[in-house]
Residue, then its C-alpha position, 0 to 999 in steps of 0.5 A: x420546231x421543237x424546244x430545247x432546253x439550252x443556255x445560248x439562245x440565237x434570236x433572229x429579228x426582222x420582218x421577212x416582207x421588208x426586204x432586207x430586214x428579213x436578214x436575220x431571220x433567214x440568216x437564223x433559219x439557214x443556221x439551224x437548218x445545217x446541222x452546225x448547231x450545239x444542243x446548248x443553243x435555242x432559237x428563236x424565231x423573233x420577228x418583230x414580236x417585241x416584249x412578246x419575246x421576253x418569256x422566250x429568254x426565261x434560263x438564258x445566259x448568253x443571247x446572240x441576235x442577228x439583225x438588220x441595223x440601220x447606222x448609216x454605212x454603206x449596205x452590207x457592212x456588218x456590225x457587232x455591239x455587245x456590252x455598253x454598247x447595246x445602249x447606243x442602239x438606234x431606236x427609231x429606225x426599226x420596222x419592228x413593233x419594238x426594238x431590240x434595245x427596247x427589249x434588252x432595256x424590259x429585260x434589264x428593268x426585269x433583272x431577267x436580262x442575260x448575262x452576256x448580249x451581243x446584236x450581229x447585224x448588216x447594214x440595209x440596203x432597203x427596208x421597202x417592201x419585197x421578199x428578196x434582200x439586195x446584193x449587197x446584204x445577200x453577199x455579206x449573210x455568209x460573213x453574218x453566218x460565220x461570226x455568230x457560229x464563232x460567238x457561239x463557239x466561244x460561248x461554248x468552249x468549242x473550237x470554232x472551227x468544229x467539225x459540223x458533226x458534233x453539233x445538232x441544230x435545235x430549235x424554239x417555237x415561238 
């Protein structure tokens, strides 16, 4: 992968050996790999690094993560929080070394936070160990896919029904 400069940065979180919490991972992966994305976006793989992260978001002005998020509904629902509602983020229920709201709250005590947050995620099935995801979060990545492509858009005055031509995946190293 390879640096880019851009304004947007698509961070997928997850751990690939906990069956579906690897949905944001996979789901940023395929993103960047099919060509749809525009040069003002980097991405980043997260994983579960935690606070190692926050030298990641240095001149980002919109972050769009993409998660697996445990509240409670049946599998495959998806979710959206932005603004204020980042700060009702479970905590406790992560697999991750750190959580994500513990992330965005580093950040914000930093005054490095981005200017617009918003978490994409589908409800696990299953957090055991496993490398594949349950049905019910396989069927729901598409959805998953398409609603961070139209964040992404809005973001960047593109229509968000671009033609995959114009865009170029770009990617960050961790």
């Amino acid at each position: 992968m390879t640096e880019r400069n851009g304004r947007i940065a698509l961070l997928g979180l997850g751990n690939l050996m906990r069956s579906d919490d690897a949905v944001g991972m996979l789901t940023v992966r395929n993103l960047a790999a099919d060509g749809r994305l525009l040069d003002v976006v980097r991405v980043i793989e997260g994983e579960t690094l935690g606070l190692d992260l926050i030298d990641s978001f240095a001149g980002i002005s919109q972050l769009l993560a993409i998660d697996a998020v445990d509240i409670g509904a049946p599998p495959g629902t998806l979710v959206r929080f932005a603004g204020q509602e980042l700060t009702g983020l479970p905590v406790s229920k992560s697999v991750h070394l750190l959580g994500f709201s513990d992330l965005i709250n580093v950040l914000l005590l930093m005054g490095a936070a981005p200017t617009e947050i918003v978490l994409l995620g589908v409800q696990p099935a299953s957090t055991d160990w496993g490398t594949s995801l349950t049905p019910a979060v396989e069927s729901a990545r598409k959805k998953l896919a398409e609603a961070a492509m139209r964040q992404i858009a809005e973001w960047a005055g593109a229509p968000p029904d671009h033609k995959p031509s114009l865009f170029r995946s770009t990617a960050f190293a961790r």
